[in-house]
TORMARLO-690504 format. One record per atom (N, C-alpha, C, CB): residue in three letters; atom name; x, y, z. Coordinates in steps of 0.02 Angstrom, whole numbers, plus 50000, padded with zeros to 5 digits. Glycine has a CB too. Layout:
% TORMARLO-690504
SITE  guvo  lumti      u      v      w
SITE   ALA     CA      X      Y      Z
...
% end
This chain:
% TORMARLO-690504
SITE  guvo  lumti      u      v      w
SITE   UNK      N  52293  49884  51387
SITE   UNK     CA  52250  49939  51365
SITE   UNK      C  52182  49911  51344
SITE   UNK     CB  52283  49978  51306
SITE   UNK      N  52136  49954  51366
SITE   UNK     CA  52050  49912  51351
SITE   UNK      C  52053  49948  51294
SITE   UNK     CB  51964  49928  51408
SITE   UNK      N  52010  49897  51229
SITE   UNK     CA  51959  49908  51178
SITE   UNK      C  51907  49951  51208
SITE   UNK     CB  51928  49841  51151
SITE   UNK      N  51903  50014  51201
SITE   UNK     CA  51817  50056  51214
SITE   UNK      C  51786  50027  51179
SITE   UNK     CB  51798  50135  51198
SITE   UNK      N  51802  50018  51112
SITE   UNK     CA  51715  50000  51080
SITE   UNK      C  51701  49954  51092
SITE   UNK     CB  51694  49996  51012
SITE   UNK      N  51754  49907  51131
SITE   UNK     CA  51715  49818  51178
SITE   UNK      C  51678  49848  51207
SITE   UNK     CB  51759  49757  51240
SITE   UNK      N  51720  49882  51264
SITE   UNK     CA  51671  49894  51332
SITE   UNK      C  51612  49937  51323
SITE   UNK     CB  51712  49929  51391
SITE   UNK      N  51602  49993  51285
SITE   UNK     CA  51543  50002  51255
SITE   UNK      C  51476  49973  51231
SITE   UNK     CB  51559  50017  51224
SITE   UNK      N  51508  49924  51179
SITE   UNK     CA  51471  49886  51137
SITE   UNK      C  51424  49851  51192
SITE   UNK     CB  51517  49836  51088
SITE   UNK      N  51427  49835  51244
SITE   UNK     CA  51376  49808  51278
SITE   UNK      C  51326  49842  51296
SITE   UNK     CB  51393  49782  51323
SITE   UNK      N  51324  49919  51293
SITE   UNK     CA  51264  49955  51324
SITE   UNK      C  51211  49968  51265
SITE   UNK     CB  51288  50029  51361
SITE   UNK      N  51182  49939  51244
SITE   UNK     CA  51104  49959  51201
SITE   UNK      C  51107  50030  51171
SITE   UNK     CB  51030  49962  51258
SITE   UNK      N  51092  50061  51251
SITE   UNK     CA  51061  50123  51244
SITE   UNK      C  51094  50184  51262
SITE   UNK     CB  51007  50121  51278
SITE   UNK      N  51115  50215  51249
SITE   UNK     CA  51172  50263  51271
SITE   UNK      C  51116  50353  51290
SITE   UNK     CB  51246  50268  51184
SITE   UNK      N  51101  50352  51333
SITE   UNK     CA  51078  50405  51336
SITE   UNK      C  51118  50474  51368
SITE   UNK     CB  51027  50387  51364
SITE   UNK      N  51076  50519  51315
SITE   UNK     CA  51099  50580  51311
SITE   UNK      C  51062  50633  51344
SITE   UNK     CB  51107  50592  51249
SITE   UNK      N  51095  50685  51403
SITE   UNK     CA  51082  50744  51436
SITE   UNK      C  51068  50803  51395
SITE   UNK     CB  51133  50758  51475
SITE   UNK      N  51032  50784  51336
SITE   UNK     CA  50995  50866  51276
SITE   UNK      C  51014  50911  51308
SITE   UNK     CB  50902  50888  51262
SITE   UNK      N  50983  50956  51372
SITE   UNK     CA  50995  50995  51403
SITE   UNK      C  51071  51023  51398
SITE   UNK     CB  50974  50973  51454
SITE   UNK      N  51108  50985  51446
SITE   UNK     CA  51185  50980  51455
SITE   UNK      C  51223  51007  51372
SITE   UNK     CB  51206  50884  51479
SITE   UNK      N  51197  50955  51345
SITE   UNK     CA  51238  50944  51264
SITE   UNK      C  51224  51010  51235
SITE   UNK     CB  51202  50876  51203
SITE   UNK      N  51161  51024  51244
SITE   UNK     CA  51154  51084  51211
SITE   UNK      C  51182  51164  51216
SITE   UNK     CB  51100  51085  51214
SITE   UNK      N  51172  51144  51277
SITE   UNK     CA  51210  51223  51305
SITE   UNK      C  51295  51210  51310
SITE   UNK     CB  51177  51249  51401
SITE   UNK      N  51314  51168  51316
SITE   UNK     CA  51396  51148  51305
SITE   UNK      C  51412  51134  51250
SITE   UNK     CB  51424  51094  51339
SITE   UNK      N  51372  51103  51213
SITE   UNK     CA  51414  51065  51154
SITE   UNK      C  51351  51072  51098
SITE   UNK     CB  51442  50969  51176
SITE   UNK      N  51326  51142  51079
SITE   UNK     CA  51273  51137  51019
SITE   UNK      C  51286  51071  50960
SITE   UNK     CB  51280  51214  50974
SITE   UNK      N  51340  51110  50944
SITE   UNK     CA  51358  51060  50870
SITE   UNK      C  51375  50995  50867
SITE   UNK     CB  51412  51081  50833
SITE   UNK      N  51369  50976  50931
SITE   UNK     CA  51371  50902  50931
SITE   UNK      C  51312  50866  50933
SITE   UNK     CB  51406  50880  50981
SITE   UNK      N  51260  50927  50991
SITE   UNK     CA  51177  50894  50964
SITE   UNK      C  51158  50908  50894
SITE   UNK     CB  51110  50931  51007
SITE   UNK      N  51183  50945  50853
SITE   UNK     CA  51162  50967  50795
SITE   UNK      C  51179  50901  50756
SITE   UNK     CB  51195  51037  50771
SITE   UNK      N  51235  50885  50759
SITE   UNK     CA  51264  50822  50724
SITE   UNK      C  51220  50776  50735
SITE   UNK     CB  51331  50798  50744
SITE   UNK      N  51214  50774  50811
SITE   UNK     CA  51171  50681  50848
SITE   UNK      C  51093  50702  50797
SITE   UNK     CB  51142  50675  50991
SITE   UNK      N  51075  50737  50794
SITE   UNK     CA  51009  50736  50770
SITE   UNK      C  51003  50732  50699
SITE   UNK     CB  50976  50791  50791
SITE   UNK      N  51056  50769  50666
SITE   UNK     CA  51035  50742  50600
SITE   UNK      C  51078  50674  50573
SITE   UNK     CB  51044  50804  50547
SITE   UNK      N  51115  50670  50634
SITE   UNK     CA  51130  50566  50606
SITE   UNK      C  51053  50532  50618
SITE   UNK     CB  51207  50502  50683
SITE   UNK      N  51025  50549  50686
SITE   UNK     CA  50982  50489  50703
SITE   UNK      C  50900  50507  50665
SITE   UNK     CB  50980  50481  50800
SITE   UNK      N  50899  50579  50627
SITE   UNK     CA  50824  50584  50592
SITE   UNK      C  50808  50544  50544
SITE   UNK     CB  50809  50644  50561
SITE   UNK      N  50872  50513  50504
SITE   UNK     CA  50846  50460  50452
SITE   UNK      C  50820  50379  50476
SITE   UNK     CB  50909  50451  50399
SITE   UNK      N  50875  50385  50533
SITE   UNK     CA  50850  50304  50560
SITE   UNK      C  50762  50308  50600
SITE   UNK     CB  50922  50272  50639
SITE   UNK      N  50755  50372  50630
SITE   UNK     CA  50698  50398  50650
SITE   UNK      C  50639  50363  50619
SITE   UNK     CB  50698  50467  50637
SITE   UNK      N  50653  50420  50556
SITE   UNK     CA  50598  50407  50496
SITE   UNK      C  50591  50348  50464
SITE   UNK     CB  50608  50447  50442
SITE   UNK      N  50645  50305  50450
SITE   UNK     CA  50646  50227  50433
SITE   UNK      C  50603  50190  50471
SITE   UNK     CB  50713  50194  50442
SITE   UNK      N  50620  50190  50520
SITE   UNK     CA  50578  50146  50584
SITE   UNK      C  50495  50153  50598
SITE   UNK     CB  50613  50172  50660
SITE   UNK      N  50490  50234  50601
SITE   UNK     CA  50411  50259  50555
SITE   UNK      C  50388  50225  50520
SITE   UNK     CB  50408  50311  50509
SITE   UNK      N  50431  50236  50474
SITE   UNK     CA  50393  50202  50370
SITE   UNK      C  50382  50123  50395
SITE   UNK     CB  50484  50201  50267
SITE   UNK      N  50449  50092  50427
SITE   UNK     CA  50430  50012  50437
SITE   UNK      C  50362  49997  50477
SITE   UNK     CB  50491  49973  50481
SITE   UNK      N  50370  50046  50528
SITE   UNK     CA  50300  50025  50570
SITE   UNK      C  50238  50042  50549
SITE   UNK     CB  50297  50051  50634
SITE   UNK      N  50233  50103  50516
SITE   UNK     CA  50176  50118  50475
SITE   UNK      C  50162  50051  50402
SITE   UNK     CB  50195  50205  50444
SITE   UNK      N  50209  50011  50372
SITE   UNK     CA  50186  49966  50318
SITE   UNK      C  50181  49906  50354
SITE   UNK     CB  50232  49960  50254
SITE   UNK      N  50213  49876  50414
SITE   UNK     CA  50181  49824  50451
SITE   UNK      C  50120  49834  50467
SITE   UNK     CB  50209  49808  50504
SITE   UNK      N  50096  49875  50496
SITE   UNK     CA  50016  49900  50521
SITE   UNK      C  49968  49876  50450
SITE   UNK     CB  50009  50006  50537
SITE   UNK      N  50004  49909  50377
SITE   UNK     CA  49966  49896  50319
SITE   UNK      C  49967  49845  50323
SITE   UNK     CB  49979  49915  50261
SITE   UNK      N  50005  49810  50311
SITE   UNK     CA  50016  49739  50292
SITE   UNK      C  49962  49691  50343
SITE   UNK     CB  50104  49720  50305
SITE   UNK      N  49969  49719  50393
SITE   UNK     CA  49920  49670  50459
SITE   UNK      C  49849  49669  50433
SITE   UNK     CB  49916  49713  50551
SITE   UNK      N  49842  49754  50423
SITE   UNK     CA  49768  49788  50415
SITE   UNK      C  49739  49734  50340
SITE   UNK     CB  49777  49897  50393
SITE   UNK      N  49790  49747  50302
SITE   UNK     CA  49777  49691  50239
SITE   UNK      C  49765  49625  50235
SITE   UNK     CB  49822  49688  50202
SITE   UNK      N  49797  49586  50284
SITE   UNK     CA  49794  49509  50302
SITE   UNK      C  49726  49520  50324
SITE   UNK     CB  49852  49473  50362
SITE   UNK      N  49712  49548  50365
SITE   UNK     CA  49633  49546  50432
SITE   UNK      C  49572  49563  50376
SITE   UNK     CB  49633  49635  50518
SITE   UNK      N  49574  49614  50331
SITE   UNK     CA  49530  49630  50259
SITE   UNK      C  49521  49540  50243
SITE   UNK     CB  49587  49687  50179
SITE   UNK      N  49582  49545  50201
SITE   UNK     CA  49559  49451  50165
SITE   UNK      C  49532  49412  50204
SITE   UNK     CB  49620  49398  50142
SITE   UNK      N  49552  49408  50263
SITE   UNK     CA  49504  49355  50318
SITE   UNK      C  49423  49391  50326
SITE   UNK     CB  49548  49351  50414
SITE   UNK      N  49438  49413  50326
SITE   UNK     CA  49356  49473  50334
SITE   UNK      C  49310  49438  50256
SITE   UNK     CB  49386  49604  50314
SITE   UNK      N  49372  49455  50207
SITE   UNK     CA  49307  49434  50149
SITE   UNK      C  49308  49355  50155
SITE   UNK     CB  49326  49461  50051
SITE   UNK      N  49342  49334  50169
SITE   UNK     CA  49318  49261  50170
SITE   UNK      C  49256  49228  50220
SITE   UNK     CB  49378  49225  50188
SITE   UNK      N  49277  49269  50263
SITE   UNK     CA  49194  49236  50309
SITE   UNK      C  49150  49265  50296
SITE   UNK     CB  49181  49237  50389
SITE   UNK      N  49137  49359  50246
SITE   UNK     CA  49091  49363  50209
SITE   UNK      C  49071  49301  50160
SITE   UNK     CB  49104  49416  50181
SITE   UNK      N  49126  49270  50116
SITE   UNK     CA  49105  49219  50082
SITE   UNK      C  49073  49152  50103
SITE   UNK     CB  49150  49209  50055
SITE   UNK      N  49090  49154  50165
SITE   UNK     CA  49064  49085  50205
SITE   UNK      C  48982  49114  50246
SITE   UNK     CB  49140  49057  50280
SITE   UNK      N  48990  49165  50245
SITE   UNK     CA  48907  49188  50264
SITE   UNK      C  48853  49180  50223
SITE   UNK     CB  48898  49258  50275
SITE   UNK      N  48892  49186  50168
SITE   UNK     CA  48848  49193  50103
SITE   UNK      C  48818  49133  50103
SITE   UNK     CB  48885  49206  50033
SITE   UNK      N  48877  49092  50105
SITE   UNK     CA  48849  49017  50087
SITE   UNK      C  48794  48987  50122
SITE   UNK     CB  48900  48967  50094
SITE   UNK      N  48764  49030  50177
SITE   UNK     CA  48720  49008  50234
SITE   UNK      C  48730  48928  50259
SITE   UNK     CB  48644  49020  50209
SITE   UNK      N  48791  48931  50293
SITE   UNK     CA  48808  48886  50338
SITE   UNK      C  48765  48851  50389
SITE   UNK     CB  48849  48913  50364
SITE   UNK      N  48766  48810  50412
SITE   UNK     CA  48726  48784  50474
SITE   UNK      C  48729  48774  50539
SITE   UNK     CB  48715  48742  50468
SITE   UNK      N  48665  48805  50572
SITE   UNK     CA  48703  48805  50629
SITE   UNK      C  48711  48900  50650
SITE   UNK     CB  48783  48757  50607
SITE   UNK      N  48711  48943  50599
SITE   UNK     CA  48702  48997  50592
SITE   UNK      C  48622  49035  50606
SITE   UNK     CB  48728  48999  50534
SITE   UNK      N  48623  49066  50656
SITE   UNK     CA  48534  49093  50653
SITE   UNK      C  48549  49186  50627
SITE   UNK     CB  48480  49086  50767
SITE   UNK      N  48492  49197  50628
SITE   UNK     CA  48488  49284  50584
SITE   UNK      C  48526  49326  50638
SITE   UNK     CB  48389  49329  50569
SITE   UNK      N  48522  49326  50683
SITE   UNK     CA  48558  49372  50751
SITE   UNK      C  48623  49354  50753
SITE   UNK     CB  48528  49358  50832
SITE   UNK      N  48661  49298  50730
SITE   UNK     CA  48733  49297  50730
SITE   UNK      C  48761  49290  50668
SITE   UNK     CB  48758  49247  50770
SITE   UNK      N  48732  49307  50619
SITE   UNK     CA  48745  49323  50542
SITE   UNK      C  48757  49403  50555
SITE   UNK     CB  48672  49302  50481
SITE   UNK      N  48693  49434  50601
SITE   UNK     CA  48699  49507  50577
SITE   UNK      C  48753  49522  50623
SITE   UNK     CB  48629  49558  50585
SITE   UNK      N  48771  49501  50671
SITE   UNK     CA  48817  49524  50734
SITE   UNK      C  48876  49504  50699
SITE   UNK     CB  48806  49485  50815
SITE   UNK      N  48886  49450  50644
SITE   UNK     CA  48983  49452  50625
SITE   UNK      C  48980  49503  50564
SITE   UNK     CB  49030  49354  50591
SITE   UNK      N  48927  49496  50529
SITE   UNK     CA  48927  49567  50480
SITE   UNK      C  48928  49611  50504
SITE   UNK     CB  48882  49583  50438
SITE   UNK      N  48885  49635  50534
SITE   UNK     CA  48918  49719  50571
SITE   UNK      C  48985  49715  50587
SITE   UNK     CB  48883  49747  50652
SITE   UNK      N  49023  49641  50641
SITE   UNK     CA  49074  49669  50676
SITE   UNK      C  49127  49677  50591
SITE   UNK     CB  49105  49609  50754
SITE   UNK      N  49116  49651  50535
SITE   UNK     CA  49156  49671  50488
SITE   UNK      C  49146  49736  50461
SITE   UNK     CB  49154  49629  50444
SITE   UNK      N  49098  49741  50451
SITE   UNK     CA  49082  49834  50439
SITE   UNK      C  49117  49880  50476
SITE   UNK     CB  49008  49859  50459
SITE   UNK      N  49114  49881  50550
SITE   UNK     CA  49146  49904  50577
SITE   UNK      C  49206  49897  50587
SITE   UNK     CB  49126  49906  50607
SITE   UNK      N  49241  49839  50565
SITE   UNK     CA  49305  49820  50578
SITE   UNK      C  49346  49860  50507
SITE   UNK     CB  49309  49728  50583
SITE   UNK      N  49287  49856  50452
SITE   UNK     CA  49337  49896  50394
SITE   UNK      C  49331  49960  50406
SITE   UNK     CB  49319  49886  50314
SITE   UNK      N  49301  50002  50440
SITE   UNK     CA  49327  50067  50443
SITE   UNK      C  49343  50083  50522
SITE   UNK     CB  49274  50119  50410
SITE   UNK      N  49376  50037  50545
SITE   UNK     CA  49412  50064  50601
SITE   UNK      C  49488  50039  50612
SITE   UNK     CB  49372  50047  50662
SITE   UNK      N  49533  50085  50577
SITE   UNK     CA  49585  50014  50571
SITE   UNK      C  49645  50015  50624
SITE   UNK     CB  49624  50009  50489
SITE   UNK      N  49635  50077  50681
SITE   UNK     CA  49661  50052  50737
SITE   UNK      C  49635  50016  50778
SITE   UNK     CB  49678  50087  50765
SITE   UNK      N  49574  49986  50777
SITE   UNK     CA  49530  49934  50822
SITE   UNK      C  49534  49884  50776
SITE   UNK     CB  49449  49952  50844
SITE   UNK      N  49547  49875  50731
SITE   UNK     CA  49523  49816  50699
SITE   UNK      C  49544  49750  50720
SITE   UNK     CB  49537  49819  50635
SITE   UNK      N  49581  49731  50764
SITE   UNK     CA  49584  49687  50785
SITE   UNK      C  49549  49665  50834
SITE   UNK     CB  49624  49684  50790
SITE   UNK      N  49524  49709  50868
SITE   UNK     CA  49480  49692  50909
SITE   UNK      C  49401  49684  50867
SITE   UNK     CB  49485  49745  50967
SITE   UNK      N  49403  49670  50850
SITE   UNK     CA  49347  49648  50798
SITE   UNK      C  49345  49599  50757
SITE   UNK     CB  49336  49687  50758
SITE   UNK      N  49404  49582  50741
SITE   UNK     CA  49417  49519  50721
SITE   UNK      C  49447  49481  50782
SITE   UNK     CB  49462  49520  50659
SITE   UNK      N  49428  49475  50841
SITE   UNK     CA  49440  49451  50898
SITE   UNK      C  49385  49425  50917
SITE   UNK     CB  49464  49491  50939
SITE   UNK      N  49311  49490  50899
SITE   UNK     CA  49238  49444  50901
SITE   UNK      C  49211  49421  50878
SITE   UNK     CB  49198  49450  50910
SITE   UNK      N  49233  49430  50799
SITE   UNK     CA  49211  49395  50764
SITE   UNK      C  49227  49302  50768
SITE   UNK     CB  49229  49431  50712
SITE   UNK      N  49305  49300  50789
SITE   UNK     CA  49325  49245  50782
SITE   UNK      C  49283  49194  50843
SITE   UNK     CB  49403  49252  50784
SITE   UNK      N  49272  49236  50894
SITE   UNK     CA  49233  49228  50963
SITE   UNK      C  49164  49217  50945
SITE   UNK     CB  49239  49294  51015
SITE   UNK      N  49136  49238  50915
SITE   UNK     CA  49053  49230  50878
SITE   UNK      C  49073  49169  50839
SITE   UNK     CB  49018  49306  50818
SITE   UNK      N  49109  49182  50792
SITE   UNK     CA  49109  49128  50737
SITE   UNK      C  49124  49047  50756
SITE   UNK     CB  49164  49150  50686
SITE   UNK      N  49158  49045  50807
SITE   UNK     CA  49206  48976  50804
SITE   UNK      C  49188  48922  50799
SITE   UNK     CB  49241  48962  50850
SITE   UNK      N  49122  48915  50830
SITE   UNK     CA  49084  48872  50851
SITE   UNK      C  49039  48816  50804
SITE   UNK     CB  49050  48910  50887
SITE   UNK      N  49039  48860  50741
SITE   UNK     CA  48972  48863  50689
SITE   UNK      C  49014  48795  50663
SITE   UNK     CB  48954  48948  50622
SITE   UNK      N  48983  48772  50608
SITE   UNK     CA  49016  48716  50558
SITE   UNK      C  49007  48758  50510
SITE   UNK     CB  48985  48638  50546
SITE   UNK      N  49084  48735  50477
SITE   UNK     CA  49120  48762  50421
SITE   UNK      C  49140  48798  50423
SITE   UNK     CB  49105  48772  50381
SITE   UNK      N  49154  48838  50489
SITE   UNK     CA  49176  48909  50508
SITE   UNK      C  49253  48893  50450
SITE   UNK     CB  49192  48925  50619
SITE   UNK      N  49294  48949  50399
SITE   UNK     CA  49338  48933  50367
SITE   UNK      C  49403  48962  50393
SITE   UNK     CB  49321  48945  50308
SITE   UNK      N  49403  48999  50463
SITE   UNK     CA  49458  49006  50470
SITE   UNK      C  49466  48968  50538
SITE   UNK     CB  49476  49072  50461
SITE   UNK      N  49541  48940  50548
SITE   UNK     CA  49555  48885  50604
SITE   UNK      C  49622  48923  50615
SITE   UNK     CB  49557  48792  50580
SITE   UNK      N  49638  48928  50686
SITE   UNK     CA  49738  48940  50706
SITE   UNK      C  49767  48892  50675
SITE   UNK     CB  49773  48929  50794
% end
């Protein structure tokens, strides 16, 4: 006699015919949906505080090469001071791009001496 939940246990993803289920079997989509709305919403909340968390790491790097601008580094001319400050201006109020901004910045910056952030 086979274990089902062996032979099961290997498929990931088990997809479901809504359609079908619904018109045959309401109360069983009624069930599937309010088991799977909490894991739903969990997975939401996680991906929405990783995003913070990213958006927050990329801020602190942001003020630090404000702090290293300040210091008027060398090797730095007025046109690529104002071009990594803007791209931070813009990088703090755009915070689904913001990586791409701290992509040019890192691309503008790398080059300079004392640049303070390194991979």
């Amino acid at each position: 006699m086979k274990d089902w939940n062996e032979f099961w246990s290997k498929y990931r993803v088990f997809k479901i015919e809504r359609e079908w289920l619904e018109s045959n079997y309401p109360e069983v989509l009624k069930a599937w949906k309010e088991h799977r709305q909490p894991i739903i919403l969990k997975k939401i909340h996680d991906e929405e505080q990783d995003k913070q968390r990213e958006i927050d790491r990329l801020l602190d790097k942001f003020n630090q090469i404000e702090e290293w601008l300040d210091s008027k580094p060398n090797g730095l001319g007025e046109d690529m001071e104002k071009a990594i400050r803007m791209s931070i201006e813009l990088g703090r109020n755009d915070d689904d791009n913001i990586h791409n901004y701290w992509t040019a910045i890192r691309t503008l910056a790398r080059n300079i001496d004392g640049y303070p952030i390194r991979r």
